[in-house]
N, C-alpha and C positions, 0 to 999 in steps of 0.2 A: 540308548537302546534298553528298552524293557529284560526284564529276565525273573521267572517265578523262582520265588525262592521254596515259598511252601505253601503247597493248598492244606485247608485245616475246615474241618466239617463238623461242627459241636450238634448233636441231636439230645431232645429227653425223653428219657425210656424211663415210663414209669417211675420212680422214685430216686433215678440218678441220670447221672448225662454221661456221655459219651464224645469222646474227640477223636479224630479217627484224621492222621496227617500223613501227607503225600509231599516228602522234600523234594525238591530239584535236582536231588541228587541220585531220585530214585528210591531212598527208602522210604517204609513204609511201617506205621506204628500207632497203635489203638492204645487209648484211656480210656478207665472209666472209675468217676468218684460219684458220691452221692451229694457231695457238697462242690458247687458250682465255682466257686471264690481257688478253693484246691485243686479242683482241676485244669482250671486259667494257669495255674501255676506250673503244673504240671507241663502243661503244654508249654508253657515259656522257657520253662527251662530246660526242656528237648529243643524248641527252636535255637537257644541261646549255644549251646552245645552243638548241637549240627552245625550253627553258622559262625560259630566265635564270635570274632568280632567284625562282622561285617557287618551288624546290627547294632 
């Protein structure tokens, strides 16, 4: 059985990006860095945190 864990939506505004994540769980939670590499990470470690180790 399938099951979303997190929608995650990176856009670039101008001279930085944006992540904007929709868990499964309901929450909801915007990035925004100027360097693309830091905010992957950023996002990873909100994922990793939301889900522990179910990932």
């Amino acid at each position: 059985m399938e099951e979303t864990l997190a929608s995650i939506e990176i856009i670039k505004d101008n001279d930085s990006y944006k992540a904007k994540i929709q868990s499964g769980l309901g929450r909801y939670v915007e990035y925004e860095n100027e360097d693309f590499e830091n905010l992957l990470q950023q996002v990873y470690e909100d994922i990793q945190e939301e889900l522990g180790t179910t990932i």
